[in-house]
DRENVEXGU-693829 format. One line per 10 residues: for each residue y negated, x negated, z negated of N, C-alpha, C. Coordinates in Angstrom, 2 decimals. Each point is the difference from the previous one (the first is absolute). Layout:
DRENVEXGU-693829
Y:X:Z:Y:X:Z:Y:X:Z ~ ...
This chain:
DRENVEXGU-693829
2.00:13.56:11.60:-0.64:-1.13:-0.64:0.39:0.02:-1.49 ~ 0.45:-1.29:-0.20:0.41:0.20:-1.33:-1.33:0.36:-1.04 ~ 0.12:1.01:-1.54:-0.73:0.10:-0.72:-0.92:-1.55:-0.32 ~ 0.43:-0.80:-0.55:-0.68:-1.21:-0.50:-1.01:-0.47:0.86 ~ 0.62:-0.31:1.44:-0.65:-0.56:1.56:-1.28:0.94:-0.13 ~ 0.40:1.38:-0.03:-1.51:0.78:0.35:-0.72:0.06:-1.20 ~ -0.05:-0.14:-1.36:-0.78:-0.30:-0.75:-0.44:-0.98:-0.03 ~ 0.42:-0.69:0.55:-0.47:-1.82:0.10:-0.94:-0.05:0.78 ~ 0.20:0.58:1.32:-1.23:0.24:1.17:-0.88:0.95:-0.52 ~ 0.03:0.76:-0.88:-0.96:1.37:-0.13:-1.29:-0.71:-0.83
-0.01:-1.45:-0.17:-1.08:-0.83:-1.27:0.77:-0.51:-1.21 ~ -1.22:0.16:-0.72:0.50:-0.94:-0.90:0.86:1.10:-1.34 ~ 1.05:-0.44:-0.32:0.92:0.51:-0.41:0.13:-0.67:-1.52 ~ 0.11:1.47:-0.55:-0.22:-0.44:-1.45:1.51:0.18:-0.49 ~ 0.36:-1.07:-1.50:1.12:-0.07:-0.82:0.24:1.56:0.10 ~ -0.75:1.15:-0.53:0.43:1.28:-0.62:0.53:0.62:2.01 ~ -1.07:-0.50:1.10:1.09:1.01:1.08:1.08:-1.01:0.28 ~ 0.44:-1.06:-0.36:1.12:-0.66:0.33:0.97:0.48:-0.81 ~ -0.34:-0.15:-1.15:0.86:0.82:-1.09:0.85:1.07:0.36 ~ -0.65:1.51:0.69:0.56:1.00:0.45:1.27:-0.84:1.21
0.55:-0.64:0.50:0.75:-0.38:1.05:1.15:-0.91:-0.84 ~ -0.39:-0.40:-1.04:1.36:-1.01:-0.44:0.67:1.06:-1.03 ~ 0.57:-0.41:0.34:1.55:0.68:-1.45:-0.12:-1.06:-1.18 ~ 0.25:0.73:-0.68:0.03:-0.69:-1.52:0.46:-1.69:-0.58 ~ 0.98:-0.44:0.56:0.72:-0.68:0.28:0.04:-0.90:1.59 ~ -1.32:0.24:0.15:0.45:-0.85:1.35:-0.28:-1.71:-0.05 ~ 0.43:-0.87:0.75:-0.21:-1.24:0.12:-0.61:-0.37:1.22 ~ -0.81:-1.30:-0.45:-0.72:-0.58:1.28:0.19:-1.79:0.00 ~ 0.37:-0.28:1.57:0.67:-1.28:-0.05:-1.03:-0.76:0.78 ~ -0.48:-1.36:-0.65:-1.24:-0.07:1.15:0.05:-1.81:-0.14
-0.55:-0.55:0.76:0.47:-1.59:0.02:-1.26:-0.78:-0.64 ~ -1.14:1.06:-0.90:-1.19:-0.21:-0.37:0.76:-0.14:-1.76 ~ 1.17:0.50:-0.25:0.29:0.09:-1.23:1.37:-0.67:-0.50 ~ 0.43:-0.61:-0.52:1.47:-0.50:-0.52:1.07:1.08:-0.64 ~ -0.70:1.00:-0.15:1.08:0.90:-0.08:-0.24:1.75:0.40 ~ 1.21:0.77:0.17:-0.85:0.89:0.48:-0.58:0.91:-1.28 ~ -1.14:0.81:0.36:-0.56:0.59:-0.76:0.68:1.79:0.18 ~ 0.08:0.44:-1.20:0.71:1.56:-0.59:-1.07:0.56:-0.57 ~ 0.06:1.32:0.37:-0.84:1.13:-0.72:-0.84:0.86:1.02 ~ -0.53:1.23:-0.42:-1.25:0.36:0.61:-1.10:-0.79:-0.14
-0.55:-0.35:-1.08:-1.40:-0.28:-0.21:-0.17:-1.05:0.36 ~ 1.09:-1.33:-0.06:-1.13:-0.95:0.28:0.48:-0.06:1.45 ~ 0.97:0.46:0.67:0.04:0.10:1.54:-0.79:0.39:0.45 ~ -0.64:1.21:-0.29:-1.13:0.61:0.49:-1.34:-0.67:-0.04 ~ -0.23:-0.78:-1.09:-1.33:-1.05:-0.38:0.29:-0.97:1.64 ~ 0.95:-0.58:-0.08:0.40:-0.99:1.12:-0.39:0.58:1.06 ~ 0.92:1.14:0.57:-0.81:0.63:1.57:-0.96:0.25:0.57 ~ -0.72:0.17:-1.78:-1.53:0.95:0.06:-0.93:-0.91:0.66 ~ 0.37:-1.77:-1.08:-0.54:-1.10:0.03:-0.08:-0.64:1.28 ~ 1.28:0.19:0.58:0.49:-0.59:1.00:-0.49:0.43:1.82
-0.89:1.15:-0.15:-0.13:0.61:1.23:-1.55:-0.39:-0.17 ~ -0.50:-0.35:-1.39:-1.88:-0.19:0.70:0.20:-1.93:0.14 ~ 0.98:-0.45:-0.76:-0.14:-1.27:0.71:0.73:-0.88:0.48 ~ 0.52:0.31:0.50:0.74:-0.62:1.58:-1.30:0.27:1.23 ~ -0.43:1.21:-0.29:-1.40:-0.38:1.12:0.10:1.07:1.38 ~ -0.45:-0.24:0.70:0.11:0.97:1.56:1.07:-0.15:0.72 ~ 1.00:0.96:0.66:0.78:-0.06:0.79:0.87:1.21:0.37 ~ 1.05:0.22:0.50:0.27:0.91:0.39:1.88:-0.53:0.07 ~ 0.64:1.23:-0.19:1.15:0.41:-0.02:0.29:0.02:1.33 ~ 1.19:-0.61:0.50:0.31:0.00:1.84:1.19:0.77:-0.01
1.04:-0.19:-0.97:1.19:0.55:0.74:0.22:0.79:-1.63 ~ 1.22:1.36:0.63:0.60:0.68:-1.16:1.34:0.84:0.12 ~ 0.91:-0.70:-0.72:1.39:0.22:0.60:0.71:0.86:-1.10 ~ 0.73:1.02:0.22:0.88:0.71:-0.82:1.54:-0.65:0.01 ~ 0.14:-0.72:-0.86:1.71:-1.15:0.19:1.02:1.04:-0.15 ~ -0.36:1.20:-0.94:0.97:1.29:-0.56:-1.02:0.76:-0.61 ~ 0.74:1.36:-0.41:-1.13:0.95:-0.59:-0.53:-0.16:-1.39 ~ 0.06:-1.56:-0.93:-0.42:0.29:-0.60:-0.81:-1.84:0.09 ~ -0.15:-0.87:1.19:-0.06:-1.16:-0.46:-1.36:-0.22:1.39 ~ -1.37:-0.44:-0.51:-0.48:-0.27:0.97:-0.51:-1.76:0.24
-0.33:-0.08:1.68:-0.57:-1.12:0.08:-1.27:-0.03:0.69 ~ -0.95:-0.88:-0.93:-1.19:-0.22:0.62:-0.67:-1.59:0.06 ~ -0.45:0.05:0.94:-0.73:-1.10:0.75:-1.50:0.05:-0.09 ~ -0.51:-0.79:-0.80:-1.73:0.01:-0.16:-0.52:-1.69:0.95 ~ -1.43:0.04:0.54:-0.56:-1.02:-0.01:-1.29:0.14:-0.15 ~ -0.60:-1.04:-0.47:-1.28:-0.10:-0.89:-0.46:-1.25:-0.26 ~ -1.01:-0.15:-0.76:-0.76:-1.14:-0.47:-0.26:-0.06:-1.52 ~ 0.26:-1.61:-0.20:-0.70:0.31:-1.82:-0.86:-1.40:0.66 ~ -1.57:0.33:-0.47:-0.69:-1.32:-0.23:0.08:-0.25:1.09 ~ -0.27:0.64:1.44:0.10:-0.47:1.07:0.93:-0.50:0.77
1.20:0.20:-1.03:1.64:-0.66:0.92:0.84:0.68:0.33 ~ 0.69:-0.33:0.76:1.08:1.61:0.60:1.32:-0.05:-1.08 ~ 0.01:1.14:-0.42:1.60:0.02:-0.91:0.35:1.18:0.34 ~ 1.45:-0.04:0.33:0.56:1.05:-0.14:1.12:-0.15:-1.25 ~ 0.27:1.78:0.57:1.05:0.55:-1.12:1.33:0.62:0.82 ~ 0.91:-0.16:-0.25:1.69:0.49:0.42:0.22:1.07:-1.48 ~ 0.42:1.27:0.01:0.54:1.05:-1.30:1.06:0.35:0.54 ~ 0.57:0.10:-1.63:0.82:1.30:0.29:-0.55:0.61:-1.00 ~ 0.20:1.39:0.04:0.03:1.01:-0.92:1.02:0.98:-0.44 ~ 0.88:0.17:-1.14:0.60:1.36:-0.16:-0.28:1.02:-0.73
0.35:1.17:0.69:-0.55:0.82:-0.79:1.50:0.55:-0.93 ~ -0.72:0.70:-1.00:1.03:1.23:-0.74:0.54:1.22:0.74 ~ 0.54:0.79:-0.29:0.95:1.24:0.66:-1.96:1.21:-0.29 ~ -0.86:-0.63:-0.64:-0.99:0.82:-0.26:-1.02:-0.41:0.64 ~ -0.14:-1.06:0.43:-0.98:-0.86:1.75:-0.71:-0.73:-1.10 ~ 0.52:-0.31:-1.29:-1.19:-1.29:-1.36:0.82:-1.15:0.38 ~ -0.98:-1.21:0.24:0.83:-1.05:0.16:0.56:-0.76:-1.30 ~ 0.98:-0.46:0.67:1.12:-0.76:-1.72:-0.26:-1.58:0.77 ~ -0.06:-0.06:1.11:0.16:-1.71:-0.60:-0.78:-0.52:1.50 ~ -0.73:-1.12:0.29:-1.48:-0.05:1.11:0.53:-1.49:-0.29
0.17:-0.88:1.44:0.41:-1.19:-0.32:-0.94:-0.46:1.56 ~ -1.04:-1.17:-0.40:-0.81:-0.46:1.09:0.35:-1.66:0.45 ~ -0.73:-0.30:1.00:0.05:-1.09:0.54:-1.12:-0.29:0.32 ~ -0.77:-1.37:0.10:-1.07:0.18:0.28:-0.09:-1.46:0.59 ~ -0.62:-0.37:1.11:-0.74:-0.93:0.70:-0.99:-0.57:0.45 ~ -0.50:-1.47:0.75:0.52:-1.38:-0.66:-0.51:0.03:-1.06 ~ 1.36:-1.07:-0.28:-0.30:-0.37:-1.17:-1.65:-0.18:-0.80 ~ -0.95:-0.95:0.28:-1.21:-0.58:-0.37:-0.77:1.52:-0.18 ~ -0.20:1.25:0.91:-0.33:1.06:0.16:0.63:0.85:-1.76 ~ 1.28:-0.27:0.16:0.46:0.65:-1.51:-0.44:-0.18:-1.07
-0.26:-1.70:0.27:-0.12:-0.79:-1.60:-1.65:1.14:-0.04 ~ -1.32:0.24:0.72:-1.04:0.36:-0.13:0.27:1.46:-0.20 ~ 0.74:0.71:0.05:0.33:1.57:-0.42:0.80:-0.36:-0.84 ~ 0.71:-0.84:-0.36:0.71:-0.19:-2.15:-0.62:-0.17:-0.34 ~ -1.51:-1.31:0.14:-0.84:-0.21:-0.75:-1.04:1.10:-0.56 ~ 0.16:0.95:1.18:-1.02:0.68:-0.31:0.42:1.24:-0.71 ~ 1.36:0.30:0.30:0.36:1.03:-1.11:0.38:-0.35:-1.06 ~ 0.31:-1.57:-0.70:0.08:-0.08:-1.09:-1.57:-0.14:-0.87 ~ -1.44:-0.13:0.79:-0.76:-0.03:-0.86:-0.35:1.71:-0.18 ~ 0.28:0.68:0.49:0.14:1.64:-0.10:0.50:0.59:-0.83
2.14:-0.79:-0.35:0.55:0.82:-0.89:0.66:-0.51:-0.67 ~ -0.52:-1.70:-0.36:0.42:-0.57:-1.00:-0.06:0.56:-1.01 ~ -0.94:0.70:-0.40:-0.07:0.37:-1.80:0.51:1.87:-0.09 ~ 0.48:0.42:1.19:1.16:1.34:-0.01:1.50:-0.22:0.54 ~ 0.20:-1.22:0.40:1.71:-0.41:0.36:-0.25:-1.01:-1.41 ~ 1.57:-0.41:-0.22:1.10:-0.53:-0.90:-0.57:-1.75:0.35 ~ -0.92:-0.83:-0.93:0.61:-1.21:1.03:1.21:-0.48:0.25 ~ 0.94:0.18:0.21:1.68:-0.49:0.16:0.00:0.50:1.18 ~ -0.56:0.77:0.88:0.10:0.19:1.28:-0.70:-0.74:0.61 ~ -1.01:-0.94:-0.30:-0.60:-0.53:1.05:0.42:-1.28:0.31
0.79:-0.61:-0.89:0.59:-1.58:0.36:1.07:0.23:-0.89 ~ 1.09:-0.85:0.33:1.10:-0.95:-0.52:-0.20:0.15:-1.77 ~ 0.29:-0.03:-0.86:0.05:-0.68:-1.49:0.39:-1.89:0.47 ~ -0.98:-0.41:-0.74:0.09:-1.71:-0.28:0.85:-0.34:-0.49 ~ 1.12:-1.03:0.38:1.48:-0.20:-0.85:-0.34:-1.02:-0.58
């Protein structure tokens, strides 16, 4: 089981134990944001954020693509609606992940888990990640 997956199931998961699993430098690619997000800290704010609200559900499938790249399959509810999630994950030559790129479904289900993580970490993310710049 990948590290992240079982901290995710073990409760509620804080920035500082997410922290211990990313590498310094890692990136996270997510369709909640316009660009991807770099670093430990605020990746870790995101995951931490991201596992108490998306809501109840459970992880179905978990695939090793190569020894350092995993895939996982979540389904769940936010607000009473079914969303799932499609990952990948890679790890480093040291098992810290460098770069976590998600998918997430339907649509209408997403817009209520963006909404809800941007009233969470609007004022600890960049606003330039959350929309477009106005031309």
């Amino acid at each position: 089981m990948h590290p992240l997956r079982k901290l995710r199931e073990s409760g509620s998961a804080t920035p500082a134990q997410v922290s211990t699993l990313l590498a310094e430098n890692v990136v996270f690619n997510s369709p909640i944001l316009v660009r991807p997000i770099e670093g430990r800290e605020p990746v870790a704010a995101i995951f931490a954020q991201s596992s108490s609200t998306r809501g109840s559900g459970t992880y179905t499938a978990e695939f090793k693509l190569d020894d350092r790249t995993t895939f996982l399959r979540w389904e769940g509810t936010i607000e009473g609606r079914k969303l799932e999630s499609l990952e990948v994950i890679v790890d480093d030559e040291r098992g810290l992940i460098v770069e976590r790129t998600i998918a997430l479904r339907p649509y209408p289900a997403l817009k209520l888990f963006r909404d809800a993580m941007y009233a969470s970490l609007k004022d600890k993310l960049p606003p330039d990640v959350w929309d477009y710049p106005t031309p």
